[in-house]
GULUM-651389 format. One line per 2 residues: number of its first residue (from 1); for each residue x, y, z of N, C-alpha, C. Coordinates in pm, whole numbers, padded with zeros to 5 digits. Example, Ala and Ser with C-alpha at 12.3 -4.5 7.8 and 13.67 -1.06 7.14 Angstrom:
2
1) 01319,-00569,00780,01230,-00450,00780,01320,-00330,00780 | 01285,-00225,00708,01367,-00106,00714,01290,00003,00787
//
This chain:
215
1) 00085,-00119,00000,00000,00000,00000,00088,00124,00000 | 00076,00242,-00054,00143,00388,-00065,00109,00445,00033
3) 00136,00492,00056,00107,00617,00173,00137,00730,00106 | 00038,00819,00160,00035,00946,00102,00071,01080,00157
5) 00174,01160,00164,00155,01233,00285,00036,01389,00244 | 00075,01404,00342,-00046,01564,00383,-00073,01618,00224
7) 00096,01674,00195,00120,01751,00081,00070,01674,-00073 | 00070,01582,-00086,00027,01514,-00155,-00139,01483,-00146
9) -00172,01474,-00091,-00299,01403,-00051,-00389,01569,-00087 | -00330,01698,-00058,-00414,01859,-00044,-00442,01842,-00247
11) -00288,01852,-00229,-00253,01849,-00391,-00373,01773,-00499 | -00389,01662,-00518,-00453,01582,-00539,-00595,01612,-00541
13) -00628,01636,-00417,-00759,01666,-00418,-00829,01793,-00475 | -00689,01882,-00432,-00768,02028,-00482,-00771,02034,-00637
15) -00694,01949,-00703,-00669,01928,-00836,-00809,01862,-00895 | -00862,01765,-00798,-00992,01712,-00852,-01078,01758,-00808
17) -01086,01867,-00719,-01207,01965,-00664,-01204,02108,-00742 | -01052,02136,-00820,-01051,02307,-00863,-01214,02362,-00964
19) -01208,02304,-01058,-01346,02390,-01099,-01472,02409,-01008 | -01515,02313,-00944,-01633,02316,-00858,-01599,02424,-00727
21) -01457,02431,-00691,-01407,02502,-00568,-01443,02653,-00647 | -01384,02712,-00779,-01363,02774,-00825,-01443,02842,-00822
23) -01548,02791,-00862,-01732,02807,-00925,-01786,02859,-00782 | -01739,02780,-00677,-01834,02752,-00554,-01771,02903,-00429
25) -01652,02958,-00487,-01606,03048,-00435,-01583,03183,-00449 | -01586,03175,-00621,-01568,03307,-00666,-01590,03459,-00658
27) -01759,03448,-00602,-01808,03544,-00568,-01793,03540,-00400 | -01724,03472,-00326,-01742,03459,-00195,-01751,03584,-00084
29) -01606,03639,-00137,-01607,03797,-00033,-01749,03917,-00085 | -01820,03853,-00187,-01936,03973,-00185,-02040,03966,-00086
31) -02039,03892,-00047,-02139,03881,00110,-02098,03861,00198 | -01970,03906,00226,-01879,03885,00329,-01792,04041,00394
33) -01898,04104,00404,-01776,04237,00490,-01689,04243,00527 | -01705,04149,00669,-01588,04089,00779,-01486,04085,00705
35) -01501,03974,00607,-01354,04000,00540,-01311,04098,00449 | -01419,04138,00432,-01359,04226,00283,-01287,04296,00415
37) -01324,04358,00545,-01293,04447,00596,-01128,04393,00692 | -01125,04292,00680,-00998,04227,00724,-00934,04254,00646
39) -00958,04214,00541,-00834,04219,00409,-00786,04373,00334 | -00888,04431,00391,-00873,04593,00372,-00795,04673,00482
41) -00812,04583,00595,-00732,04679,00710,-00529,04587,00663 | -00502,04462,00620,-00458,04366,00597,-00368,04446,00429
43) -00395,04541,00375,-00367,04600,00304,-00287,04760,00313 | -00423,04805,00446,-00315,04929,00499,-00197,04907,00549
45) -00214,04820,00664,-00074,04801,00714,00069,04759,00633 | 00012,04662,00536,00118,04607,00461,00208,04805,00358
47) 00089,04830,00339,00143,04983,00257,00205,05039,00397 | 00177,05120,00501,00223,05187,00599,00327,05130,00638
49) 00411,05000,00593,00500,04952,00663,00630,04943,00552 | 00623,05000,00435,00693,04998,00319,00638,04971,00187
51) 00437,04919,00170,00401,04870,00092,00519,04759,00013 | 00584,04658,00048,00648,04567,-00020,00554,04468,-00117
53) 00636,04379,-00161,00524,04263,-00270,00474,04185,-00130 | 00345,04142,-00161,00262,04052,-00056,00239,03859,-00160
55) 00248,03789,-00106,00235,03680,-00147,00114,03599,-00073 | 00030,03577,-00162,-00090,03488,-00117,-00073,03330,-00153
57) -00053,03238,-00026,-00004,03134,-00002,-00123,03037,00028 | -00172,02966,-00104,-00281,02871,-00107,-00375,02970,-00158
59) -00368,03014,-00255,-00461,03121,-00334,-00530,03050,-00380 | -00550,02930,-00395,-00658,02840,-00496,-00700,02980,-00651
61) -00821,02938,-00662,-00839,03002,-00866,-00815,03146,-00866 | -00759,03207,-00729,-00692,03347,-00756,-00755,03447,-00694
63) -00898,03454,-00680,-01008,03534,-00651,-01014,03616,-00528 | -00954,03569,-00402,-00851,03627,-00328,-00717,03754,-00381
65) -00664,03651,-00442,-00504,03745,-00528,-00562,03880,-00584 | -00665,03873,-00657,-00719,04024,-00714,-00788,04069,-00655
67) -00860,04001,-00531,-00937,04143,-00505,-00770,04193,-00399 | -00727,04171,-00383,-00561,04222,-00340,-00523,04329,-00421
69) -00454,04292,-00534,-00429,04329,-00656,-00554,04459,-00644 | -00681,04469,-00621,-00748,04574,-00679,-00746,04696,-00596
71) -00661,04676,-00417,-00667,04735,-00350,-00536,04771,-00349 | -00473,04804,-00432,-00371,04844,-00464,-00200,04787,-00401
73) -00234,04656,-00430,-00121,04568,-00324,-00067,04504,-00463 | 00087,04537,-00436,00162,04400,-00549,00150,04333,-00505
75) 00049,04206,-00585,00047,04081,-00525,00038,03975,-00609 | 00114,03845,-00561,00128,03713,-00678,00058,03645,-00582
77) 00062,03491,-00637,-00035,03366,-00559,00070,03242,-00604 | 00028,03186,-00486,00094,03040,-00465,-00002,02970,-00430
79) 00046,02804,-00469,-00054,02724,-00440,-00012,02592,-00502 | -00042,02489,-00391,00012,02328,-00467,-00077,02264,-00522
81) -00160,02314,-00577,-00262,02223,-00710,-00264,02324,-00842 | -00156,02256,-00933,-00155,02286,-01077,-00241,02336,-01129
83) -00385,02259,-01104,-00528,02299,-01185,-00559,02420,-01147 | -00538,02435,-00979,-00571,02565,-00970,-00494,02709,-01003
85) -00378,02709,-01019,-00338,02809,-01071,-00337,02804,-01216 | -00378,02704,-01269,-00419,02685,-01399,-00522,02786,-01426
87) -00624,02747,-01318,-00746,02866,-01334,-00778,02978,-01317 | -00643,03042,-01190,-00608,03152,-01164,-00539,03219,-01304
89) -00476,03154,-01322,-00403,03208,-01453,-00517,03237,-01559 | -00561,03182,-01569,-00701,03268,-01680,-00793,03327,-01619
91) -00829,03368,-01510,-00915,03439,-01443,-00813,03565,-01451 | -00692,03553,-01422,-00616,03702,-01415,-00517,03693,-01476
93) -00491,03714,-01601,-00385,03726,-01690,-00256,03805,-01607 | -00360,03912,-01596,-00210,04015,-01550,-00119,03997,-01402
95) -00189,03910,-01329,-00136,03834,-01234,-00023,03741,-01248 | 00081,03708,-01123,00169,03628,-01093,00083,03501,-01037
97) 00087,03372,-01094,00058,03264,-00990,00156,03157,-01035 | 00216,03068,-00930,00338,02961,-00927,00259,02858,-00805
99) 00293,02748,-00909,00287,02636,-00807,00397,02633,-00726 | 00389,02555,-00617,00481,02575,-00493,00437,02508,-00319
101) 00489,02526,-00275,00451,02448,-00149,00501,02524,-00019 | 00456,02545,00060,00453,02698,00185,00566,02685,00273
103) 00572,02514,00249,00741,02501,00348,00843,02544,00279 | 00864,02553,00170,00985,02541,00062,00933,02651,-00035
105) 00912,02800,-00008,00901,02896,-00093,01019,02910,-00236 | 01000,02944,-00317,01091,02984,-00357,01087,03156,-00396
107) 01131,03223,-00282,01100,03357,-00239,01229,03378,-00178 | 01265,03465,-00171,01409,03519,-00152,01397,03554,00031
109) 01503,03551,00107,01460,03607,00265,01469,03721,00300 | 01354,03762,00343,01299,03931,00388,01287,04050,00283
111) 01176,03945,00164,01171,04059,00057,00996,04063,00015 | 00922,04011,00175,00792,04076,00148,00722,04154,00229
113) 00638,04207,00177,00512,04304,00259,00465,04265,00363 | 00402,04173,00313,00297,04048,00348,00291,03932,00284
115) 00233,03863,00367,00182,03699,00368,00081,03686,00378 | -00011,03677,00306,-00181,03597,00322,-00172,03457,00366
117) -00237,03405,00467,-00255,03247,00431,-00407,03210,00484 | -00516,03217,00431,-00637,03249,00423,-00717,03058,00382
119) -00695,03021,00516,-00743,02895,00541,-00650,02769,00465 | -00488,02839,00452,-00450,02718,00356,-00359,02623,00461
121) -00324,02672,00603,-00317,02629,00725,-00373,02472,00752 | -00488,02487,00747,-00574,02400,00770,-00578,02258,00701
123) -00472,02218,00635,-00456,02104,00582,-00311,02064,00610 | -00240,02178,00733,-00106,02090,00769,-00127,02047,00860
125) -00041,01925,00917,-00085,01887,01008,00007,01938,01149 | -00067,01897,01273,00005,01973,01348,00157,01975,01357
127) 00211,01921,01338,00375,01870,01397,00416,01939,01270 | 00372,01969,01158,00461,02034,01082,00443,02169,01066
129) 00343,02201,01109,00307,02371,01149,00427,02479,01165 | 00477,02451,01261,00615,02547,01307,00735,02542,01155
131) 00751,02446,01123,00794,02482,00998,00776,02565,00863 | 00592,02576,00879,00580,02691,00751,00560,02791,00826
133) 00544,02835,00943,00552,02929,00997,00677,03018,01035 | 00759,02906,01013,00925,02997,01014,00919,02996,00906
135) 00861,02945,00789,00900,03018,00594,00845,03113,00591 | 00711,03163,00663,00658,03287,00656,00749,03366,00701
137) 00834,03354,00817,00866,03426,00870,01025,03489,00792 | 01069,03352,00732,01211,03405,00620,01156,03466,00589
139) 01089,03483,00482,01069,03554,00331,01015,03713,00382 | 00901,03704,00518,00872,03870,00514,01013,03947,00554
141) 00956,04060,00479,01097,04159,00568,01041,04229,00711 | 01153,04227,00807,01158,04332,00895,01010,04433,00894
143) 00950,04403,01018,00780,04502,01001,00700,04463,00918 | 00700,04352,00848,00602,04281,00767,00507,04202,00821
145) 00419,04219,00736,00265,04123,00815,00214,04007,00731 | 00203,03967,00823,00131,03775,00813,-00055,03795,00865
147) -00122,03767,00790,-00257,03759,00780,-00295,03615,00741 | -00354,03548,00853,-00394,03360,00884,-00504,03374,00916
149) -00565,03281,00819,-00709,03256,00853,-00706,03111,00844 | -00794,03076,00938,-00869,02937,00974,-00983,02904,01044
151) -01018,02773,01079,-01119,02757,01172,-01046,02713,01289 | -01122,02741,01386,-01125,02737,01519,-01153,02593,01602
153) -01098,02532,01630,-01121,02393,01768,-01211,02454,01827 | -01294,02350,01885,-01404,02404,01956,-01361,02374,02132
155) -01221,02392,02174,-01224,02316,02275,-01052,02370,02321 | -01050,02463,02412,-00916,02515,02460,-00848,02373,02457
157) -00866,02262,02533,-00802,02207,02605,-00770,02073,02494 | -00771,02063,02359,-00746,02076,02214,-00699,02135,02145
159) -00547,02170,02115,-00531,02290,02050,-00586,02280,01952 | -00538,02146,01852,-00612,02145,01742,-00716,02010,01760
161) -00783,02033,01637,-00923,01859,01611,-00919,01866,01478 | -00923,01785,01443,-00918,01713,01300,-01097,01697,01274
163) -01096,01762,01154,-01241,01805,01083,-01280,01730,00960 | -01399,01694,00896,-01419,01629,00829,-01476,01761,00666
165) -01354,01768,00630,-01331,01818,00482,-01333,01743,00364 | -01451,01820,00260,-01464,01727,00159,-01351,01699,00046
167) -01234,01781,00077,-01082,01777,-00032,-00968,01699,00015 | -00902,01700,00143,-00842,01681,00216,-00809,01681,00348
169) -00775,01608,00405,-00784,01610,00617,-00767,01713,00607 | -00823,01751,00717,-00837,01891,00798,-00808,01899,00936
171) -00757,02010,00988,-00711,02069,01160,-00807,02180,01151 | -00872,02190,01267,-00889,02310,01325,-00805,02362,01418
173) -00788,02483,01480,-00652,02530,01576,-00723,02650,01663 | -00720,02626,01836,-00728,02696,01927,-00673,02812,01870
175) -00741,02940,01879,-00676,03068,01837,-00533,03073,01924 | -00531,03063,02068,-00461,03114,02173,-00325,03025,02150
177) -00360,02889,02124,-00269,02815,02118,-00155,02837,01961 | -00224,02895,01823,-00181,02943,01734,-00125,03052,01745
179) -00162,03144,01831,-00051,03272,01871,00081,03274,01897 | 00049,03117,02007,00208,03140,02088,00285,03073,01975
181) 00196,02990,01880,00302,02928,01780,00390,03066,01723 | 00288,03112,01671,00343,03247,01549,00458,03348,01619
183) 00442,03344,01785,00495,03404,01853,00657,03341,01868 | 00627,03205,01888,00799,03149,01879,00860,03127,01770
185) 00738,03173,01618,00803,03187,01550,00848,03289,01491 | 00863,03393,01596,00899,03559,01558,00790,03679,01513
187) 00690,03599,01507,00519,03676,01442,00450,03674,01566 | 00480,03847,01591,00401,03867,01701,00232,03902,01670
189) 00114,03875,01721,00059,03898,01688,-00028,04058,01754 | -00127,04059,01603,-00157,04249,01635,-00317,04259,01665
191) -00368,04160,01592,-00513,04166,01559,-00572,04052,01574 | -00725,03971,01613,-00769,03929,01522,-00924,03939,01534
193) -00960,03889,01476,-01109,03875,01407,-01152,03707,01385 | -01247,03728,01540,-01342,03630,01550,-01489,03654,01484
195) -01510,03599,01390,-01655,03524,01306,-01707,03417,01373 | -01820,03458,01434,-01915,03358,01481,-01958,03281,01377
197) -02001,03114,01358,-02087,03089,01256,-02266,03118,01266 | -02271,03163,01110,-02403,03185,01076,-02510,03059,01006
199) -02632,03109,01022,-02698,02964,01032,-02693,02938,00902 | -02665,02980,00774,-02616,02937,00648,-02487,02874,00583
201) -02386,02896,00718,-02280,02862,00696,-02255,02669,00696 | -02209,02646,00590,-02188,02518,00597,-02158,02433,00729
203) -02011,02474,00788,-01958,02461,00918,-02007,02546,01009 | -02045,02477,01104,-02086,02552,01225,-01927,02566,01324
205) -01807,02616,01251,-01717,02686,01325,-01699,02812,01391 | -01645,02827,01437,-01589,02980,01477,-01492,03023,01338
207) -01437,03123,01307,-01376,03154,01160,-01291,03279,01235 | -01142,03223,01251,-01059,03296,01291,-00965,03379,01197
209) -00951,03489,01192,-00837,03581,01129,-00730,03632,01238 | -00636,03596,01218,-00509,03685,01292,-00405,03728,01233
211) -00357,03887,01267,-00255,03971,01182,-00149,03984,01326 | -00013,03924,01277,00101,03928,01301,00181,04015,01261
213) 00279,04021,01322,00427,04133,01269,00534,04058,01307 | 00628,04056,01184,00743,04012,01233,00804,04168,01308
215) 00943,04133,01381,00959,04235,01430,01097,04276,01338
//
């Protein structure tokens, strides 16, 4: 029998989920304030701090990357399913998107703005966490911000619980307990933004955003 690991197994799936994900997401931030308004405050700071290039890490079909891009942020996309930056790539011509994988950037050290990682967290597993969290932490420069979104464990005394996702295993992660990660990994944190779930929402999670600074 093969064994598959994490990275493989996201890959794979998002590759056989990209059009339906694509379709099923596209319009997502239009009924979504909260975030539009995260990703808008997630934009000032990155400008007030040198405006550098920002890299969106698990951008899936891009739709994220431009509304970036429209708020006046240099911004490219990463992501380990081919198909999907396949689709990003024709949704936004004038866009940067590269396949790639969040442990192993190929990004130079301390030459970004920002870091998006907007639920792409959620398919590592715990023990390898601290590792893409120190790649975030190479690549930003000095006063740069890290913006993480995920869902929430329902249970302090859990940091994380493993969730039943229709692409690939899933973690949820104690906010408090994800801080001190980001924290030993030099990303102090500044902000975040708790989303209650709504009764339309698929998951009945909590929907965490947190903005870090390296120092």
């Amino acid at each position: 029998m093969v064994e598959h690991d994490a990275y493989t197994l996201t890959r794979e799936g998002y590759d056989a989920a990209a059009p339906t994900y694509a379709e099923l997401f596209r319009d997502s931030l239009r009924d979504s304030p909260l975030d539009r308004a995260i990703l808008s405050a997630f934009a000032e700071v990155v400008r007030a701090s040198g405006d550098g290039r920002v890299a969106d890490l698990g951008c899936g079909p891009g739709h994220i990357t431009a509304h970036l891009a429209e708020s006046g942020l240099s911004v490219f996309g990463v992501d380990a399913s081919p198909a999907m930056i396949e689709l990003a790539r024709q949704a936004c011509p004038d866009l940067r998107f590269d396949v790639g994988s969040m442990d192993a950037l190929d990004i130079a050290d301390g030459t970004l703005g920002g870091v998006l990682s907007r639920w792409s967290i959620i398919h590592t597993p715990p023990e390898e966490l601290p590792a893409i969290l120190a790649e975030f932490h190479r690549v930003l420069a000095p006063g740069g911000h890290l913006l993480i979104g995920f869902s929430a464990s329902g249970d302090p005394s859990h940091p994380t619980q493993v969730f039943d996702h229709a692409v690939a295993p899933a973690y949820r992660w104690w906010p408090d307990h994800l801080a001190v990660t980001l924290r030993a990994s030099g990303l102090a944190e500044v902000a975040r933004m708790v989303r209650e779930p709504q009764p339309t929402d698929r998951r009945q999670f909590q929907e965490i955003h947190l903005l870090a600074r390296k120092a």
